[in-house]
N, C-alpha and C positions, 0 to 999 in steps of 0.2 A: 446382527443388524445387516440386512442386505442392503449395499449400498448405492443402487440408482436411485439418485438424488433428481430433480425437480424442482426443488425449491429455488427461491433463489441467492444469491452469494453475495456475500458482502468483504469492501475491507475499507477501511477508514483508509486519509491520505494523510501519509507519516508528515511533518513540519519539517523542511530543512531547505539549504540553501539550493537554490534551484537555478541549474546551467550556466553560462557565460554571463560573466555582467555585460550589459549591452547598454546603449544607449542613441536614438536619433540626435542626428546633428544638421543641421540645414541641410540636408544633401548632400555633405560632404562624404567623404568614402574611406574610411581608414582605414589604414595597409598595417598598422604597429601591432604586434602580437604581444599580448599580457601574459604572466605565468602560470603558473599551477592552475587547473580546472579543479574547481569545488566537485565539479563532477567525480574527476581521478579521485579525486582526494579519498569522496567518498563510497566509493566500491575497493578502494584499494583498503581501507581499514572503517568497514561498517559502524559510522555513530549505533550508540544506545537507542534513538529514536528522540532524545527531548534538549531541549535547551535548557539551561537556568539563568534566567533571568535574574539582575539583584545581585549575583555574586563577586561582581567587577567592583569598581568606583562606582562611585555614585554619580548620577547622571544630573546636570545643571537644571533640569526642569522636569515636570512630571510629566511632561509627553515623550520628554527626551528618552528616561528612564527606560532600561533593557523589559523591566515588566510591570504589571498594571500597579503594584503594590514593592516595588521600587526594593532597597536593600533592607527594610526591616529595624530600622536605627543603625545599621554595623551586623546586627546579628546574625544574619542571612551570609556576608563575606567571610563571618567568623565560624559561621558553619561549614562553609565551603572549604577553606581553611584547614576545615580538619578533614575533608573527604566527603562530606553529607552536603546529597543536592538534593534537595528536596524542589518538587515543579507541581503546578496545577496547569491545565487549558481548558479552557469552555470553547464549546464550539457549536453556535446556532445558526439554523438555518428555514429558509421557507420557497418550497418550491409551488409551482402554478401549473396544471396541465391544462391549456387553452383550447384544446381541441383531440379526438381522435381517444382511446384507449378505452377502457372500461367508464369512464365520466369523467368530467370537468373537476375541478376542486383544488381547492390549497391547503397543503399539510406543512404540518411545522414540523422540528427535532431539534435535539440540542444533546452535547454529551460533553462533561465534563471529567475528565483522565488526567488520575493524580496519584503521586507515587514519589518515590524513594530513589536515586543512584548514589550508592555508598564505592568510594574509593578504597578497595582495601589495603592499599599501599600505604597510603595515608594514615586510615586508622587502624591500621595493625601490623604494619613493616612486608604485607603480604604484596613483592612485587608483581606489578601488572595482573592482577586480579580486580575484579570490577563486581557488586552485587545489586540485583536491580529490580525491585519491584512495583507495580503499577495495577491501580484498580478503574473503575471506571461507572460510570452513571449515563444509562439513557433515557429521555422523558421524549414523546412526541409522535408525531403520524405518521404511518408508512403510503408514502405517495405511489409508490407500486404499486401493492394489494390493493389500494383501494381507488384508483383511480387509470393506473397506466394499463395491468398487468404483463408487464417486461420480463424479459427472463434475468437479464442483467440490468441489476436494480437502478434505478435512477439517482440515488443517492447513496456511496460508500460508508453514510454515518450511521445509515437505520441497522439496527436489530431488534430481535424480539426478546431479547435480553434487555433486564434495567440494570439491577447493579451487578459487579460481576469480575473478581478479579481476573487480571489478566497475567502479562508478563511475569515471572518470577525464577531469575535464573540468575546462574556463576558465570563469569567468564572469565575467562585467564590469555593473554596475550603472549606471543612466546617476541623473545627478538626486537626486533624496532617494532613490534605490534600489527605488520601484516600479517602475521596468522595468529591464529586465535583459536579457541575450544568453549564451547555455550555448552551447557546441561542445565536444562530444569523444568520449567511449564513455559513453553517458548512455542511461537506462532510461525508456521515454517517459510509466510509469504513476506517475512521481517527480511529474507536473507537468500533467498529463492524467488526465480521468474524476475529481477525487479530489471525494473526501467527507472530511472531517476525523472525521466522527462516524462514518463506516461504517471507520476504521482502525482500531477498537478489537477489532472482532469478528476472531476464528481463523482463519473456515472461509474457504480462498481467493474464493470467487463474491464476497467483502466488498471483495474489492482491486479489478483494475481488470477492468472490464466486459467477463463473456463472451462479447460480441457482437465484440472484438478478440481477448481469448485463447484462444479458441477458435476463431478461425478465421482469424487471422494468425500467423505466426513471428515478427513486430517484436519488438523489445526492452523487455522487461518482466524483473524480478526472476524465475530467476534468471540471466538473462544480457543485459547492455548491448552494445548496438552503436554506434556511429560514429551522430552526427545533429547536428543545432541547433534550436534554439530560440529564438525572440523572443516576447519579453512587455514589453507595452506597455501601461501604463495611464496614460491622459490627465485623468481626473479620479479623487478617491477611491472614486468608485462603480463604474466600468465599467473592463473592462482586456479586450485582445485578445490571443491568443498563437496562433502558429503555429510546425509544427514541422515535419521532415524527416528522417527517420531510414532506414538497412538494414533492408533486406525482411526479413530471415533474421538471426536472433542467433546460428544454430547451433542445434546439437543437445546436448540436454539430458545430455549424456550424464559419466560419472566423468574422463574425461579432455579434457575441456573447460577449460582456461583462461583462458575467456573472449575467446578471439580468434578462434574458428573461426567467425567469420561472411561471409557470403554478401550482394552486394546487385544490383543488375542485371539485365538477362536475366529468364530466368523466376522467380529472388529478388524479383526487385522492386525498388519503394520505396513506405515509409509517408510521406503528407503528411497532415497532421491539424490541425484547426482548433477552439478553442473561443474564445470569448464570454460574459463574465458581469458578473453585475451584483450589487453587494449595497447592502445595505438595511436596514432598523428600526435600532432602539437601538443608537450605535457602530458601524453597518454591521456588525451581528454576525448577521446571516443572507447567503446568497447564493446565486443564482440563475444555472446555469451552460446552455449550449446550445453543442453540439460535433459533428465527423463526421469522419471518416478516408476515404479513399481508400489503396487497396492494390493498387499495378503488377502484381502477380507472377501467374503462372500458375494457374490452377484447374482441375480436374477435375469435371466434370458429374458427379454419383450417376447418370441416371438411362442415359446412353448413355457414356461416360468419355471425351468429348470434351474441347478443351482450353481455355478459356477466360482471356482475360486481364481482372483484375480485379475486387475485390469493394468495398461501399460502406458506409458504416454511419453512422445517425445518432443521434444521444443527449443526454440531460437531466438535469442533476444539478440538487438542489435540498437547501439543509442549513437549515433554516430554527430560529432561535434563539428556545424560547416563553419563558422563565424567564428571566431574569441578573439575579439582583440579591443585593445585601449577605446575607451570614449566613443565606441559605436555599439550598434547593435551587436548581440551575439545569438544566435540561431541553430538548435540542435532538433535534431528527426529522429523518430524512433519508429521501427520495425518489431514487433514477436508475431510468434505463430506456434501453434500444436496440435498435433494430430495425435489422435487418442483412436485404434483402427479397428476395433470390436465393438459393431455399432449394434450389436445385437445384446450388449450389455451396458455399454454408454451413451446418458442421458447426451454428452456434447462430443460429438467425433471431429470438430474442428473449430479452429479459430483462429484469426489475425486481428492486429489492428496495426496501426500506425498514424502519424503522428507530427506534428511539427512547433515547437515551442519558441518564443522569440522572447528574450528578457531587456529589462532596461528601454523599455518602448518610449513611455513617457516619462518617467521618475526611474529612482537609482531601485532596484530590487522588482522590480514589477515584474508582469511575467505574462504574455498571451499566446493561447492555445488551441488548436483545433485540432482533430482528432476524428476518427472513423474505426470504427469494429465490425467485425462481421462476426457471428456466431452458429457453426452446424449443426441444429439438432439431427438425434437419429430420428426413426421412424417411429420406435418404441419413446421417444424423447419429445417430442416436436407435440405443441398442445392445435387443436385443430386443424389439421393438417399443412400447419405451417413450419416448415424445415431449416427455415435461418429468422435471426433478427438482427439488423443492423441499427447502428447507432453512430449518430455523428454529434460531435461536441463543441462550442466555442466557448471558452471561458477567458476571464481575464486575472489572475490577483493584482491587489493593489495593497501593498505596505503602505499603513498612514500612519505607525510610528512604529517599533521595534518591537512592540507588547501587541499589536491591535490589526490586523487586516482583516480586509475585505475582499468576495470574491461574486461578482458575476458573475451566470452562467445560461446558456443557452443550451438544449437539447432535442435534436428533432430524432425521433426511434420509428424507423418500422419495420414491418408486422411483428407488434409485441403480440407476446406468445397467450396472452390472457384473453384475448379477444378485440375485437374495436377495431379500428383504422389507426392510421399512421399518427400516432399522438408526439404535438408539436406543446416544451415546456419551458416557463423561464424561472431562473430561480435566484437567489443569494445568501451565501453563506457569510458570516463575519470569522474569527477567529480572536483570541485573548488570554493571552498569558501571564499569567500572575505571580 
């Protein structure tokens, strides 16, 4: 499979707790610093990706309740209990493009991802091992293809994938459980490129860096392949992880199951490296440096020769300004990558950055604005257009602990499909069950 890609990339936005609790207060100004950053928390020992809802006490009312369908009589705790979490989330949405791109028009989607976390400590004395499997269902309209045509899609949740498993992997934690070892069919942007603050924003260019999805097949949402992974951190500040993944996840396509993948030969293999460090208050900022290598075969734009191999290097930075008691709290994020063989890659550059502010108006909320920019090469670039930029405002809003909702605003231009600067509004809900 030669691998200048064109298409365009997708990745769902993982559910977790997002940056500093903040909060307005008449204009008051608090100086008092809170502890632990849910941020540290979570780069320093990578959640699974899902909550379960149901598994606690039982909650005094059914808005109250952790998820839509509450503990199950007991059952649900008593499964927990023994190690087995079982999670569902549906996730609908309906965007509008107003103006500009290939036509006007409103498309729906909706994906429901639902799976298994077995504790195997629990159920089999297997310390700090973890087993975790997850499938997934998509119904709905692609507002890219058929209305924007963006290069970095408008919505993280489309593919052309319907049903399809996903995740399916061992982990074993060594120690107090910052490091840790993954093998199995595992999505490599789960744990790689991320930003905690850039997963709140919709538009796919927010998930994992163009300068990979766009010009490799590797395993990204929505489709996992066969890899591993080590992550190693030797003090609280610094952790190294390396990984090894299939060239080729397969092809996007409706009757993908998530096993048609490819690795070898002109497939390939992705190895990929990152590096980080965090820092300030609670180690609630962090400072990442990474690069991938990609075996697989390539086609030259400029004479269609065949080359083996492409490189890319990259910088993520989430940096924590705000955290403190009963105010706002206020985190930025910076990445970037350049990929320098433009004569084989579809995208030879990319930034974005970012600004997220939580606890605006209610306790958990979370608003966001955002800007990307994206390099096509020359062999890359549809119409003789050589970047697309994208800016984003969204807002979430927790309306109970099972149920949010999400505004969103997006103004994109020169998408890559043709049209004028297309101006989009959209909303997503979320529901966990």
């Amino acid at each position: 499979m030669k691998q200048n890609r064109k298409q365009r990339h997708t990745q769902r936005k993982k559910s977790s707790a997002l940056l500093p609790a903040l909060k307005v207060g008449a204009g008051i100004i608090c100086l008092a610093v809170i502890p632990t950053s849910a941020l540290a928390e979570a780069e320093l020992n990578p959640p699974l990706g899902h909550s379960h809802p149901g598994s606690d006490v039982q909650a005094a009312s059914w808005i109250e309740q952790p998820g839509l369908t509450g503990n199950w009589g007991g059952t649900r705790g008593s499964l927990a209990e023994k190690g087995i979490l079982p999670f569902a989330t549906y996730l609908g949405e309906v965007f509008n493009n107003h103006s500009g791109g290939i036509d006007n028009g409103t498309a729906w989607a909706g994906l429901l991802d639902f799976g298994v976390e077995l504790d195997l400590e629990k159920l089999a004395g297997w310390q700090g091992a973890t087993f975790f499997v997850n499938a997934f269902y998509f119904h709905g309209d692609d507002i890219s293809g058929d209305q924007v045509g963006d290069f970095n899609a408008v919505s993280n949740l489309y593919t052309d994938t319907s049903f399809n498993f996903y995740n399916i992997f061992l982990q074993q934690d060594f120690g107090d459980g910052d490091s840790f070892f993954k093998i199995g069919q595992i999505a490599l942007d789960d744990d790689f490129m991320v930003s905690e603050s850039s997963l709140l924003f919709l538009n796919a260019g927010f998930g994992p860096l163009p300068v990979q999805s766009g010009n490799t097949a590797a395993p990204i949402y929505a489709l996992a392949a066969p890899g591993a992974l080590v992550h190693y951190a030797p003090s609280e500040q610094w952790f190294v992880q390396i990984g090894i993944y299939t060239g080729d996840a397969g092809p996007a396509v409706s009757n993908n199951q998530g096993f048609d993948w490819n690795t070898g030969g002109a497939s390939g293999w992705m190895f990929i490296a990152e590096t980080g460090f965090k820092y300030g208050e609670q180690n609630g900022s962090v400072a990442k440096l990474g690069g991938y290598y990609h075996s697989g075969e390539y086609t030259r734009f400029s004479n269609g020769a065949t080359e083996d191999g492409i490189y890319t290097i990259y910088g993520v930075i989430d940096h924590q300004i705000v955290r403190t008691e009963g105010c706002p709290g206020i985190n930025v994020f910076l990445r970037g990558g350049v990929t320098p063989e433009d004569d084989i890659a579809t995208v030879t550059g990319y930034a974005d950055a970012g600004v997220v502010v939580s606890n605006v108006l209610r306790e958990d909320d979370a608003l966001g604005f955002a800007v990307s920019w994206t390099d096509l090469s020359d062999g890359g670039a549809a119409g003789g257009r050589s970047s697309e930029i994208v800016t984003e405002l969204t807002y979430q809003i927790p309306v109970s602990d099972w149920f949010t909702i999400q505004p969103d605003i997006q103004y994109i231009i020169n998408p890559q499909g043709g049209g004028g600067d297309a101006f989009l509004t959209g909303l997503r809900a979320e529901i966990s069950f």
